[in-house]
N, CA and C atoms as an extended XYZ file, in Angstrom:
570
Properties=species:S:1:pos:R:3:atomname:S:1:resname:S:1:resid:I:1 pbc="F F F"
N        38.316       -1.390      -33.523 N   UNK     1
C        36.892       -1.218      -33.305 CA  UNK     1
C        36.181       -0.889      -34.622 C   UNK     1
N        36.755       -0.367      -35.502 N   UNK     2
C        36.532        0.131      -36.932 CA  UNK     2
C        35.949       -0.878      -37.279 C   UNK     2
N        36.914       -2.141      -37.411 N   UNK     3
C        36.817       -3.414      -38.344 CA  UNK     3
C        35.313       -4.293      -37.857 C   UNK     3
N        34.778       -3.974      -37.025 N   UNK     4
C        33.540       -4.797      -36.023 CA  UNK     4
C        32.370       -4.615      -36.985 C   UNK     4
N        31.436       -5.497      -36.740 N   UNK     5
C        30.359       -4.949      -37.273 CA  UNK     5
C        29.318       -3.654      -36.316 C   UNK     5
N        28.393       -3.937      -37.187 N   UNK     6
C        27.073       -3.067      -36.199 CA  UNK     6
C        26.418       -4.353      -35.037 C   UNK     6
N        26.333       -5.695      -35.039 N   UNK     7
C        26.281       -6.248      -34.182 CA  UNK     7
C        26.740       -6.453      -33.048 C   UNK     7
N        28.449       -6.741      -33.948 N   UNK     8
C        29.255       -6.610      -32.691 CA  UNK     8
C        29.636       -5.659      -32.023 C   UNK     8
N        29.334       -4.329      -32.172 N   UNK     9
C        29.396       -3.223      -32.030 CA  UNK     9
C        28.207       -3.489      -30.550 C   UNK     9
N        27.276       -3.594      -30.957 N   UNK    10
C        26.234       -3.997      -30.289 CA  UNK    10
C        25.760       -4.578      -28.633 C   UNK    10
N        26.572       -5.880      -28.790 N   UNK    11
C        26.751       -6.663      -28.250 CA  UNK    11
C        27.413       -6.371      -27.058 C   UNK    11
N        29.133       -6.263      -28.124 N   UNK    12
C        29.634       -5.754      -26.884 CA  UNK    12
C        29.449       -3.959      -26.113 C   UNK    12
N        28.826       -3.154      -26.294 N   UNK    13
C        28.081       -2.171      -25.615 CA  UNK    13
C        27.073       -2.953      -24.682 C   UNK    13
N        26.522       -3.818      -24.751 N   UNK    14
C        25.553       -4.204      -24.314 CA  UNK    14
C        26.281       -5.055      -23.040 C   UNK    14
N        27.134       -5.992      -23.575 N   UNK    15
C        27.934       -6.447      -22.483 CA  UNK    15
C        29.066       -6.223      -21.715 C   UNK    15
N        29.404       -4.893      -22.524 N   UNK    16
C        30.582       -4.422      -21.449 CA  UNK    16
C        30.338       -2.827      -20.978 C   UNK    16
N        29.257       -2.243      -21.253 N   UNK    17
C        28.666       -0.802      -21.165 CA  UNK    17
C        29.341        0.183      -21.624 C   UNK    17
N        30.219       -0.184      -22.602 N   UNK    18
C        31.405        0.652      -23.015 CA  UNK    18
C        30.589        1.470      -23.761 C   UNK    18
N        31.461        3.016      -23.843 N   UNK    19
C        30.236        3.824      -24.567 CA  UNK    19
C        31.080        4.283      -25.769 C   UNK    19
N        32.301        4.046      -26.093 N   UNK    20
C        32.985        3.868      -27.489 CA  UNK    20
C        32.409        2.928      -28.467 C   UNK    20
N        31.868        1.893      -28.224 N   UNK    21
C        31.104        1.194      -28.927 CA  UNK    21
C        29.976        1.823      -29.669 C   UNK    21
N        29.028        2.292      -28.457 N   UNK    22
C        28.044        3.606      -28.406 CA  UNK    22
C        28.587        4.392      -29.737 C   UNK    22
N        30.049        5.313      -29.113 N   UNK    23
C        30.346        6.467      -30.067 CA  UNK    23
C        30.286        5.447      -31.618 C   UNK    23
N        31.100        4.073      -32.182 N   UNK    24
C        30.740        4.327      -33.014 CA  UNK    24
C        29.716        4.231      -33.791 C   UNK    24
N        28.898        3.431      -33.288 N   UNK    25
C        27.765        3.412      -33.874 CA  UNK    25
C        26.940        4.871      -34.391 C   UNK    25
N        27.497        5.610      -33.531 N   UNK    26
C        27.034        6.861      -33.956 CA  UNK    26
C        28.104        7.815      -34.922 C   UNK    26
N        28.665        7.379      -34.756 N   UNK    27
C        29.847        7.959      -36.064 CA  UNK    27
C        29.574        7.290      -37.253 C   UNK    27
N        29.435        5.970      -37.404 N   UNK    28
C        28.665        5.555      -38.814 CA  UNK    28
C        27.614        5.824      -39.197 C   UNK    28
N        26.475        5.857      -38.284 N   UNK    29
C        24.641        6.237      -38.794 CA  UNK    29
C        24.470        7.363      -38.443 C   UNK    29
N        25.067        8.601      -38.249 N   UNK    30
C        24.620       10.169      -37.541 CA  UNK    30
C        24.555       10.559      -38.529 C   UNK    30
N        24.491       10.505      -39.652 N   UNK    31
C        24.687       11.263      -41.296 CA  UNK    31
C        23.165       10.822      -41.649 C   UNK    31
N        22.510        9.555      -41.875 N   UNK    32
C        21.800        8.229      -41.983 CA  UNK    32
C        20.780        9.189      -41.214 C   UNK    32
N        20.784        8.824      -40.188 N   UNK    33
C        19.797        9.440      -38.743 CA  UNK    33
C        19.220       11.020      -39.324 C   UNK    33
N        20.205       11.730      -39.326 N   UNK    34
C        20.304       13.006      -39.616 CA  UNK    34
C        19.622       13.447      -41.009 C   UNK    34
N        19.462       12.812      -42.100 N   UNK    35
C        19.012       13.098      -43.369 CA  UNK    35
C        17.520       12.202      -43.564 C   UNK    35
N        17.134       11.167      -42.663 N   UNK    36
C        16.035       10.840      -42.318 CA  UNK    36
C        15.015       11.840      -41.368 C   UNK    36
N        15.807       12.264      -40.449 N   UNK    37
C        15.510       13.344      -39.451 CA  UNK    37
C        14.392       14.520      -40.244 C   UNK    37
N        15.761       15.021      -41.000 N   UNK    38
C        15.437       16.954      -41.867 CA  UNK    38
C        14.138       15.917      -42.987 C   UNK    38
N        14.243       14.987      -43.245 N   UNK    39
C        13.237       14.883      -44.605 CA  UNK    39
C        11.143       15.179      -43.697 C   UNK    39
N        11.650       14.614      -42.326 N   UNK    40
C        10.323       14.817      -41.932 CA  UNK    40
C        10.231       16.174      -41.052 C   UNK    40
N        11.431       16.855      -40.895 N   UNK    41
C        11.099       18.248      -39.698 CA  UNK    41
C        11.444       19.592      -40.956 C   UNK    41
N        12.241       18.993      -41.733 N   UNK    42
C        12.666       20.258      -43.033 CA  UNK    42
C        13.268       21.000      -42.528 C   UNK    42
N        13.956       21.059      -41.222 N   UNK    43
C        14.596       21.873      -40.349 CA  UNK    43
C        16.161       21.592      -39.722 C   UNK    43
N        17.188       22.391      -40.193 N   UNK    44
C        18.404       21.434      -40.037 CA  UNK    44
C        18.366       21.526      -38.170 C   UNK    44
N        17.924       22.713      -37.678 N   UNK    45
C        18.147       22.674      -35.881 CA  UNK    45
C        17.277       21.849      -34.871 C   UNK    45
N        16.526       21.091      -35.465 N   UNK    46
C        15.224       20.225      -35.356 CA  UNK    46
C        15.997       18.959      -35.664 C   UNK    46
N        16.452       18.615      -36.698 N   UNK    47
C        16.888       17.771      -37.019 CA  UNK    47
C        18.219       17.374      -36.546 C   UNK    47
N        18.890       18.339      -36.127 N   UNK    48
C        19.885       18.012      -35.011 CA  UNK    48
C        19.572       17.182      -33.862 C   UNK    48
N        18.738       18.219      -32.840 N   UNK    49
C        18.131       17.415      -31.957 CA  UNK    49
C        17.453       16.288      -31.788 C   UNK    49
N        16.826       16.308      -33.158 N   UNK    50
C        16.434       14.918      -32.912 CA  UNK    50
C        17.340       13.520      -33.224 C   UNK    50
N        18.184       14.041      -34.144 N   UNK    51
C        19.866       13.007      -33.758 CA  UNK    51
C        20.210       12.595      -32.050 C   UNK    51
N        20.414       13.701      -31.658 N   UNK    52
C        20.775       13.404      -30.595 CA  UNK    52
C        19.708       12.656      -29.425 C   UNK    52
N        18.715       13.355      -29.786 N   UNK    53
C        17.507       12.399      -28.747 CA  UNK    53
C        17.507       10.891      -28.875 C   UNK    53
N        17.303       10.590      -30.349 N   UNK    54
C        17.369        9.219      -31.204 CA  UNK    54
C        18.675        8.456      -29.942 C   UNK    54
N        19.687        8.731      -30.485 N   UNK    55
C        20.937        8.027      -30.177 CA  UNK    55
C        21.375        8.044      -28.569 C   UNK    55
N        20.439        9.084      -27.381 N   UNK    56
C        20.404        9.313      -26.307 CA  UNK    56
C        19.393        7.911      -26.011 C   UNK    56
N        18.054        7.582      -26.598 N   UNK    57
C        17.374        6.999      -26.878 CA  UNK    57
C        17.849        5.478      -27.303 C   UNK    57
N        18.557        5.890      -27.831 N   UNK    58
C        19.136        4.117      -28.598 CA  UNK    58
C        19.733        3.239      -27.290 C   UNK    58
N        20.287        4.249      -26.190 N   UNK    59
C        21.193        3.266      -25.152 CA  UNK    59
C        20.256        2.718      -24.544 C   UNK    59
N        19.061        3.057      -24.332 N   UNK    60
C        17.902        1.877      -23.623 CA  UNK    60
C        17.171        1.461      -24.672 C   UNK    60
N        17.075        1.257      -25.824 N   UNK    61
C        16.192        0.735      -26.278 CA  UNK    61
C        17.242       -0.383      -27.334 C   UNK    61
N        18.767       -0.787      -27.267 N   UNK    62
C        19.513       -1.276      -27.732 CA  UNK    62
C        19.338       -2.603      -27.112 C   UNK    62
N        18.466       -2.871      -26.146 N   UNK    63
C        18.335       -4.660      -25.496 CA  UNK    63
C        17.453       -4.898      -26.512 C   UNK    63
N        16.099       -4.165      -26.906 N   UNK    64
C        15.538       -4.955      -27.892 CA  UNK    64
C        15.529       -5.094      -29.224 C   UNK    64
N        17.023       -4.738      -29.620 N   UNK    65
C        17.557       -4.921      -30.756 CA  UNK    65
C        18.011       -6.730      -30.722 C   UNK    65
N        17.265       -7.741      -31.477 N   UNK    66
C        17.729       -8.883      -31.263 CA  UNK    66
C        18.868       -9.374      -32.323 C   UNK    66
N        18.563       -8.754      -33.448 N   UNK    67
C        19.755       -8.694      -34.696 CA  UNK    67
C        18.927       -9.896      -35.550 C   UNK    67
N        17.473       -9.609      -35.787 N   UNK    68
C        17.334      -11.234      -36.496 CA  UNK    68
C        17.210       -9.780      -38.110 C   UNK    68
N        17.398       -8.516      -37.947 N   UNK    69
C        17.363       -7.673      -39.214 CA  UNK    69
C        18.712       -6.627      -38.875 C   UNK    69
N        19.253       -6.463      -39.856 N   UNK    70
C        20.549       -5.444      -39.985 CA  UNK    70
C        19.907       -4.738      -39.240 C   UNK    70
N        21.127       -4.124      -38.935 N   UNK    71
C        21.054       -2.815      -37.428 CA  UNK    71
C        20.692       -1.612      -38.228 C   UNK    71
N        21.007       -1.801      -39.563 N   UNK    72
C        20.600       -0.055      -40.019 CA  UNK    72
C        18.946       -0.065      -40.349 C   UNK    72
N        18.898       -1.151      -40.663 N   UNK    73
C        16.979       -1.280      -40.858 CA  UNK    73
C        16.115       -1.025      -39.779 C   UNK    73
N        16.803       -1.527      -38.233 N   UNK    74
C        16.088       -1.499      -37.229 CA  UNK    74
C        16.511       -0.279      -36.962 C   UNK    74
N        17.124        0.334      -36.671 N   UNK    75
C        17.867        1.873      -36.219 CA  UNK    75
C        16.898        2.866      -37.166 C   UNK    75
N        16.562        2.529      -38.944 N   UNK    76
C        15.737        3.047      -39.384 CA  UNK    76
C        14.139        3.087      -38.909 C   UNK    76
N        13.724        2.020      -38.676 N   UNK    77
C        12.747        1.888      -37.772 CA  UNK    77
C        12.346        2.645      -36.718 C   UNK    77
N        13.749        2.608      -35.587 N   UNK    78
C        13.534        3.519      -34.796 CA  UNK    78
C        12.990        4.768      -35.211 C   UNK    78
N        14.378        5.174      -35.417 N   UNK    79
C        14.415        6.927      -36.295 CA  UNK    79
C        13.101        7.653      -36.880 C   UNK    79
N        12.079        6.793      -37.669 N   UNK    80
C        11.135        6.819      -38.652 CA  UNK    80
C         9.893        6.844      -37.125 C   UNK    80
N         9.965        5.919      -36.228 N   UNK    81
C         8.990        6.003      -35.163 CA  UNK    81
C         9.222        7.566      -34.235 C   UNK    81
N        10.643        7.715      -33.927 N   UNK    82
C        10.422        8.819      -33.280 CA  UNK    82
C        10.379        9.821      -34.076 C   UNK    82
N        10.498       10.306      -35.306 N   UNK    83
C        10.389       11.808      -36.254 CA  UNK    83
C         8.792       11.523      -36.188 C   UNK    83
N         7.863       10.293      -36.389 N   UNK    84
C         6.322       10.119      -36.079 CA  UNK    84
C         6.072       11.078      -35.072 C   UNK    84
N         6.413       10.702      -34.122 N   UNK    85
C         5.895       10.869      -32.793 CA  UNK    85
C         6.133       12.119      -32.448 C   UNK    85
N         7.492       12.708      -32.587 N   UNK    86
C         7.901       14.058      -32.696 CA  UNK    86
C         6.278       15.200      -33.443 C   UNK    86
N         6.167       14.748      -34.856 N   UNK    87
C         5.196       15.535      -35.607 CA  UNK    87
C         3.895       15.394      -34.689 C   UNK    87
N         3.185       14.078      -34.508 N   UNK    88
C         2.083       14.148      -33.955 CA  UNK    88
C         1.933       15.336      -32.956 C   UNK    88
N         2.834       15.345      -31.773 N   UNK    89
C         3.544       15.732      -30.477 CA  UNK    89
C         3.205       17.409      -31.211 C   UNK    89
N         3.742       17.559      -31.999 N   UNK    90
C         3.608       19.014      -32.651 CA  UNK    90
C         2.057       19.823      -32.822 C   UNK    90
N         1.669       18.545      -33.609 N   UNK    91
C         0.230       18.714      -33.945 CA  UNK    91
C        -1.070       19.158      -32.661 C   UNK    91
N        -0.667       18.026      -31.848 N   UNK    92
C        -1.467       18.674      -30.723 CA  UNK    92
C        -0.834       19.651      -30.184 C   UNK    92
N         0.220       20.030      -29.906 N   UNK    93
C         0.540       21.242      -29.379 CA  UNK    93
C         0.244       22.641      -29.847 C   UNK    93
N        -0.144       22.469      -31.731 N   UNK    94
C        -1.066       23.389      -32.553 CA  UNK    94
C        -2.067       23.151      -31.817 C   UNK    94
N        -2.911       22.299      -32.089 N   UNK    95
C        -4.550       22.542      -31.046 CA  UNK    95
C        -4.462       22.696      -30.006 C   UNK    95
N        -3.641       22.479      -29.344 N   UNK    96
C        -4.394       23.089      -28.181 CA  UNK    96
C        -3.406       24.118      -27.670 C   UNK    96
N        -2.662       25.225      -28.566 N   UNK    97
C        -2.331       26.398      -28.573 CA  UNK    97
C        -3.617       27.135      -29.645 C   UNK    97
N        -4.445       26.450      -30.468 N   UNK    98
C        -6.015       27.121      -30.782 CA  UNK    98
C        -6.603       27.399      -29.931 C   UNK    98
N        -6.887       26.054      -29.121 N   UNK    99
C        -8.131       25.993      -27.863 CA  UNK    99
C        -7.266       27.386      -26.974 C   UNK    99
N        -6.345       27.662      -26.599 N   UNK   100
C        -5.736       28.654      -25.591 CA  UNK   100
C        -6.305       29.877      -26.133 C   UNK   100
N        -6.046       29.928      -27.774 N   UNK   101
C        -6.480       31.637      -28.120 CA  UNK   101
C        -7.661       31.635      -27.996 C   UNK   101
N        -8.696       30.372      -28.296 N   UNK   102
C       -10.118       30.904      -28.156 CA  UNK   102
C       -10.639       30.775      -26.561 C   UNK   102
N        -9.713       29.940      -25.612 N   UNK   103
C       -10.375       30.137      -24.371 CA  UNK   103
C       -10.272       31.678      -23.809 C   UNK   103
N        -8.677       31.862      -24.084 N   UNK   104
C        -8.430       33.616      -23.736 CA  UNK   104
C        -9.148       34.578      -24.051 C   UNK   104
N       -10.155       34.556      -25.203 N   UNK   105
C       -10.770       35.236      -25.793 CA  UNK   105
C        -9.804       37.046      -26.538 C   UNK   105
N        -8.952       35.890      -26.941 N   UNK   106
C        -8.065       37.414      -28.102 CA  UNK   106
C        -8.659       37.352      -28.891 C   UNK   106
N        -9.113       36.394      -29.026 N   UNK   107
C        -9.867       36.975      -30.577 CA  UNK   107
C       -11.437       38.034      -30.731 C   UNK   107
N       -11.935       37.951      -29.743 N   UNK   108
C       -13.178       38.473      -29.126 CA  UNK   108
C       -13.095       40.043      -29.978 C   UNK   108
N       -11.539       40.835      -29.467 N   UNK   109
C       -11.623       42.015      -30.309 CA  UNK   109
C       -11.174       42.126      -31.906 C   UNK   109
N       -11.443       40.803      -32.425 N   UNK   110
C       -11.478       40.736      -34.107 CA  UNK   110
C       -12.110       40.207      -34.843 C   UNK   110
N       -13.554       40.618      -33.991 N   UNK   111
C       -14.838       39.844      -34.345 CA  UNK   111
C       -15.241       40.014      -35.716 C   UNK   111
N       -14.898       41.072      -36.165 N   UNK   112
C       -14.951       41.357      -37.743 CA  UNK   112
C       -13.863       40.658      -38.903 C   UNK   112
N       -13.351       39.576      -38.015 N   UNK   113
C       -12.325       38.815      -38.876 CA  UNK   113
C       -12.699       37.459      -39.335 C   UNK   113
N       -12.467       36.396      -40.231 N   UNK   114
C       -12.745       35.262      -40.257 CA  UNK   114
C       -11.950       34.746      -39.711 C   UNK   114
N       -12.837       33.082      -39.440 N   UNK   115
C       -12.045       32.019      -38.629 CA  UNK   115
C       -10.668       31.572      -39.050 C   UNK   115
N       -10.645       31.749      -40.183 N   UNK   116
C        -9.590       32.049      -40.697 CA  UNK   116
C        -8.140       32.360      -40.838 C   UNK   116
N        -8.467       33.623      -41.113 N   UNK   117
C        -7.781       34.827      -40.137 CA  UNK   117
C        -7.118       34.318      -39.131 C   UNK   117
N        -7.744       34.296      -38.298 N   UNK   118
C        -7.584       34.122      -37.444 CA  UNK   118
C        -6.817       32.472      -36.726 C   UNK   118
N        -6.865       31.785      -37.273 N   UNK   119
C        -6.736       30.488      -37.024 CA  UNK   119
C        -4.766       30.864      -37.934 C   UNK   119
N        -4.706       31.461      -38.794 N   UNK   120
C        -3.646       31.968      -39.887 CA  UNK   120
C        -2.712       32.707      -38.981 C   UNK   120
N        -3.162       33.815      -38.246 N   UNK   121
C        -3.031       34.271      -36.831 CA  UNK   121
C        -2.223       33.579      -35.780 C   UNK   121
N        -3.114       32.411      -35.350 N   UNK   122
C        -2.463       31.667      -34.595 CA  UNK   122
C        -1.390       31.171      -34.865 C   UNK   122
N        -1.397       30.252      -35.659 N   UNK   123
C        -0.433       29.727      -36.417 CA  UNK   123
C         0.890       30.389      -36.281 C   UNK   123
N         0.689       31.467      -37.220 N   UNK   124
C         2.239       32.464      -36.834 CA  UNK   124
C         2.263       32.756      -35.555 C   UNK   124
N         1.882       32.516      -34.565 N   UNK   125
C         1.734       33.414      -33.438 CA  UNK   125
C         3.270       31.658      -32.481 C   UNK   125
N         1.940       31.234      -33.184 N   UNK   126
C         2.609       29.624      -32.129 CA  UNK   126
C         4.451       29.503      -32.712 C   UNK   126
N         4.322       29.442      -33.819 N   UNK   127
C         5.650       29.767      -34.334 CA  UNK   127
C         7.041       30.721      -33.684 C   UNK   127
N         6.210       32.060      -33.392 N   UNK   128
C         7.053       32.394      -33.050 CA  UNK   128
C         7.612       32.795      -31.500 C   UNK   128
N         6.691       32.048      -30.862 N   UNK   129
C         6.993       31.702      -29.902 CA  UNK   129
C         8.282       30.667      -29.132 C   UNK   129
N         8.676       31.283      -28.248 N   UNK   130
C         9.786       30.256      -27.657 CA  UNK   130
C         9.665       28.967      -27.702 C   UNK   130
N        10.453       27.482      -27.402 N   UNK   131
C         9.671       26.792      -27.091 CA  UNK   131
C         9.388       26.516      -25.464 C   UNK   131
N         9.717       27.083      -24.983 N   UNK   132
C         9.411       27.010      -23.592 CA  UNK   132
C         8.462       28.039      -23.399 C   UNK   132
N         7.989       29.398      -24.370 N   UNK   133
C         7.108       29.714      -23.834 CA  UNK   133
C         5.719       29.552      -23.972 C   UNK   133
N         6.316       28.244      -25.304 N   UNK   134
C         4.917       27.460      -26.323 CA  UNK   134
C         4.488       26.334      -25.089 C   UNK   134
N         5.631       25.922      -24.278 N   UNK   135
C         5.588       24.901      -23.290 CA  UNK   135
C         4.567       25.236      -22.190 C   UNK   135
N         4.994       26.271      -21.728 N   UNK   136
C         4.061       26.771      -20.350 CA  UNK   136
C         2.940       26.996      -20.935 C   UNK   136
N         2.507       27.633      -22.000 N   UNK   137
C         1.211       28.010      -22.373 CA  UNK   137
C         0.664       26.955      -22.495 C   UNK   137
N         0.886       25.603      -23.319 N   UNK   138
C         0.387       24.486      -23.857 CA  UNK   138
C        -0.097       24.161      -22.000 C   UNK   138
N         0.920       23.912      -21.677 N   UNK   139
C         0.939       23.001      -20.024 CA  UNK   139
C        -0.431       23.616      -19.369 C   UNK   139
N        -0.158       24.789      -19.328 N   UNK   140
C        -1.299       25.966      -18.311 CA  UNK   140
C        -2.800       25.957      -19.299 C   UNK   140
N        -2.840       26.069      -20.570 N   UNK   141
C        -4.330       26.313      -20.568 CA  UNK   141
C        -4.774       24.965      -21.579 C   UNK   141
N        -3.753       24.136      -22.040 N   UNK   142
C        -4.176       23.420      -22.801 CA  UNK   142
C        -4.280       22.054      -22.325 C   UNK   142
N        -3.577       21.327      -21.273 N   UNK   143
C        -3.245       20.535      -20.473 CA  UNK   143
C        -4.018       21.070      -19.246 C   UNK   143
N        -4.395       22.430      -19.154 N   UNK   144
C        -5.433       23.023      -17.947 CA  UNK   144
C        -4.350       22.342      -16.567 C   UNK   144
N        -2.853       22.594      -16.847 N   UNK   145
C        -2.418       21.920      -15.037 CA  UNK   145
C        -2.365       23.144      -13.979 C   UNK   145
N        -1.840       22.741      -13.369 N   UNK   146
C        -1.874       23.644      -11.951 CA  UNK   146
C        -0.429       24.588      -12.188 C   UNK   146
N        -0.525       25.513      -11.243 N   UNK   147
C         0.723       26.309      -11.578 CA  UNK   147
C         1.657       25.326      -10.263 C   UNK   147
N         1.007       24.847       -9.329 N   UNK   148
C         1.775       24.275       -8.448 CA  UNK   148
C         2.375       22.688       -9.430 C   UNK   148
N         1.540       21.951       -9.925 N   UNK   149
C         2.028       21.442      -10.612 CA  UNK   149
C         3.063       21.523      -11.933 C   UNK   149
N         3.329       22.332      -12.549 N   UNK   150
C         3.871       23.292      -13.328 CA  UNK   150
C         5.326       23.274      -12.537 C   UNK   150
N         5.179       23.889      -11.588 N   UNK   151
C         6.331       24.411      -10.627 CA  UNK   151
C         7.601       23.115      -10.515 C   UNK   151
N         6.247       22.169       -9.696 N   UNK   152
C         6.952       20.872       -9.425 CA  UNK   152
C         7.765       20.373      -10.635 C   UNK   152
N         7.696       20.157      -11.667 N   UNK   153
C         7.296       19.692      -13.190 CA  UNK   153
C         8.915       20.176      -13.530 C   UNK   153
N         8.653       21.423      -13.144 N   UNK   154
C        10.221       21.498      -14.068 CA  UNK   154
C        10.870       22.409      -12.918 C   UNK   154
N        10.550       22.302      -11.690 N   UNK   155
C        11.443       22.567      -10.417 CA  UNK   155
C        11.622       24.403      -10.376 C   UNK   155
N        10.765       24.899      -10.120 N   UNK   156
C        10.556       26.209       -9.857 CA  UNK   156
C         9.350       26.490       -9.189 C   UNK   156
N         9.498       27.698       -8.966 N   UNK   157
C         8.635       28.650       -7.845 CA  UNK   157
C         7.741       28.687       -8.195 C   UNK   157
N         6.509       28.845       -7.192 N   UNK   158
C         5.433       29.298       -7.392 CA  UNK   158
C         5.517       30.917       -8.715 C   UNK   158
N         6.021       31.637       -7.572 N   UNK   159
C         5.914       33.078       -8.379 CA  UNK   159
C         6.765       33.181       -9.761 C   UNK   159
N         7.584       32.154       -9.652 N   UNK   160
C         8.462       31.799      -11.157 CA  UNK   160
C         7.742       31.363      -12.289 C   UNK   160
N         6.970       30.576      -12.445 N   UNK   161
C         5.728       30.193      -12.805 CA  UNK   161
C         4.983       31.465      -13.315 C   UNK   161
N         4.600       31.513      -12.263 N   UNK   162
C         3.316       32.691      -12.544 CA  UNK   162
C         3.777       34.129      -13.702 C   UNK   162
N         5.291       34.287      -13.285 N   UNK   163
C         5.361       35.148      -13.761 CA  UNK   163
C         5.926       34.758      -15.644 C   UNK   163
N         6.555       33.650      -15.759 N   UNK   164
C         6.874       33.129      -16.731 CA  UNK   164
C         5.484       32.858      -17.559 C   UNK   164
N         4.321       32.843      -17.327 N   UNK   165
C         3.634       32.176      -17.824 CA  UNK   165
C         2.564       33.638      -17.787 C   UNK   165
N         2.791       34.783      -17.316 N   UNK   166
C         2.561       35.905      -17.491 CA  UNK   166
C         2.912       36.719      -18.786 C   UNK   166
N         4.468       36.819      -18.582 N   UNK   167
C         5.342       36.899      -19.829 CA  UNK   167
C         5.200       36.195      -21.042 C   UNK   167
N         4.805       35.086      -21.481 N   UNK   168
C         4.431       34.307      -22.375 CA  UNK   168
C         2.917       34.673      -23.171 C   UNK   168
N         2.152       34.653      -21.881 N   UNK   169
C         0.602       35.103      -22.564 CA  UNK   169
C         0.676       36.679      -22.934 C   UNK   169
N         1.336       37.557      -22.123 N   UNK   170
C         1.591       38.864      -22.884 CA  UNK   170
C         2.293       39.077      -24.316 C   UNK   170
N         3.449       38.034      -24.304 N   UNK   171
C         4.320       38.297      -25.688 CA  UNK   171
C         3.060       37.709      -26.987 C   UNK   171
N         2.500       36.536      -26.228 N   UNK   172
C         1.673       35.859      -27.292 CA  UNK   172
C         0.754       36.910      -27.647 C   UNK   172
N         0.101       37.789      -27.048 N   UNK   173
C        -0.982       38.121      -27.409 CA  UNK   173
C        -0.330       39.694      -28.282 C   UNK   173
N         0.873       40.136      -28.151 N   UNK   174
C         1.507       41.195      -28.708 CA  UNK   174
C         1.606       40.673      -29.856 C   UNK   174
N         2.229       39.589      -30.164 N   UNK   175
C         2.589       38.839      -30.928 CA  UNK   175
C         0.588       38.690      -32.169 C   UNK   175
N        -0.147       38.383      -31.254 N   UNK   176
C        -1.297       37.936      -32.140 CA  UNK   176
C        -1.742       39.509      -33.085 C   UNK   176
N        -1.757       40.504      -31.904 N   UNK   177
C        -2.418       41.586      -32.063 CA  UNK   177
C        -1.561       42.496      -33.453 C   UNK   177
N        -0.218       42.382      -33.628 N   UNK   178
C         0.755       42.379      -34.474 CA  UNK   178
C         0.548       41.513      -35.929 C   UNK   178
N         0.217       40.324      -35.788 N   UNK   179
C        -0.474       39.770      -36.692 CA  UNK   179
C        -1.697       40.209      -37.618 C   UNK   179
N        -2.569       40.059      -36.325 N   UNK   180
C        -3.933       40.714      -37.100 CA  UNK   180
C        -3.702       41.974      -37.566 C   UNK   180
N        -3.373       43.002      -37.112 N   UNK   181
C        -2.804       44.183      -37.570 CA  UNK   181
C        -2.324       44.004      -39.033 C   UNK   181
N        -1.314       43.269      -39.014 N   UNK   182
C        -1.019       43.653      -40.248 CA  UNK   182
C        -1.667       42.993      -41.403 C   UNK   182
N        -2.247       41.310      -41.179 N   UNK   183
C        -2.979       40.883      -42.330 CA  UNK   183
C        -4.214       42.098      -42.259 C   UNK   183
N        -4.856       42.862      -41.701 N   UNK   184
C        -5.953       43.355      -41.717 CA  UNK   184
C        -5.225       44.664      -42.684 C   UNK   184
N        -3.925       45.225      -42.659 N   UNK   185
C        -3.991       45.990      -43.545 CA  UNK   185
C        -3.555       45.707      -45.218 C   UNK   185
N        -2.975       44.160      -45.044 N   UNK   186
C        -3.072       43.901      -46.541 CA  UNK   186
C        -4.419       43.120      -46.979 C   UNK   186
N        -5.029       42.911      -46.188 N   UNK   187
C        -6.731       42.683      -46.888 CA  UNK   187
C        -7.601       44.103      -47.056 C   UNK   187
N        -7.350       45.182      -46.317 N   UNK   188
C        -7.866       46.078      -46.932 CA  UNK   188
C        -7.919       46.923      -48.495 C   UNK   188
N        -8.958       47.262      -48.599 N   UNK   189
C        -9.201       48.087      -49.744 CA  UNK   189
C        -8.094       49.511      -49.780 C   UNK   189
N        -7.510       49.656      -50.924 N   UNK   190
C        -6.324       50.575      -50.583 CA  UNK   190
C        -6.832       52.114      -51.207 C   UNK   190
């Protein structure tokens, strides 16, 4: 199987569903994948996952590989579209973890702060958040869904929900108030 190409590698996955074929393709380009990955996330645990999504990803999207370009060009292709999509995906999940702090009105008690600040605030705040508890927040005030929808979504309770998404806006806002706190005492006059 060594001796095959990336076509035939290909092919026959494609025509015999064998998933050794699969493995090697991913034993030759997971290094490839992986150092394309970290150049756009800068993150080796980010960049893991997104190996694995990629190549979870590759078994349905391997029919419209036609081979009229080497498999590592098109596989680059891929790779380069989803680390895109990944960042964008990020980006809005920054705005509209903004829109959440200013709908909540945390910021209301740091009216003596700039937008700034505050926006600097967020930022670290979104960071250090879970990602599931960046998830529910995004879902609930930024996506504005339902908690019943929510529930359905990722197969839990009403009150599971509620309370997860309780826990989240409390840590966040410990989390903000911790922030401002402390940039407010290294901008002060000493």
């Amino acid at each position: 199987m060594i001796h095959l190409s990336d076509q035939e590698l290909v092919t026959r996955y494609l025509n015999q569903s064998d998933d050794r074929y699969l493995a090697q393709l991913y034993i030759r380009h997971r290094q490839k994948v992986y150092q394309k990955c970290y150049f756009y996330t800068g993150n080796s645990d980010d960049s893991e996952d997104f190996v694995q999504d990629i190549f979870i990803r590759l078994t349905q999207k391997l029919t419209s590989y036609k081979g009229d370009a080497k498999f590592t060009s098109w596989l680059h292709v891929v790779t380069v579209n989803y680390c895109l999509d990944q960042l964008r995906k990020k980006q809005q999940e920054q705005a509209l973890w903004r829109n959440y702090l200013h709908d909540t009105s945390i910021t209301n008690d740091w009216s003596d702060t700039s937008e700034e600040s505050c926006f600097q605030a967020s930022e670290k705040v979104f960071g250090q958040l879970t990602p599931i508890q960046r998830t529910l927040l995004l879902t609930k005030y930024g996506e504005r869904s339902t908690i019943k929808e929510i529930a359905i979504s990722q197969s839990l309770t009403f009150s599971a929900v509620k309370m997860r998404i309780k826990r989240a806006r409390d840590h966040a806002r410990t989390l903000y108030f911790k922030v401002m706190a402390e940039q407010e005492y290294w901008e002060s006059p000493s």
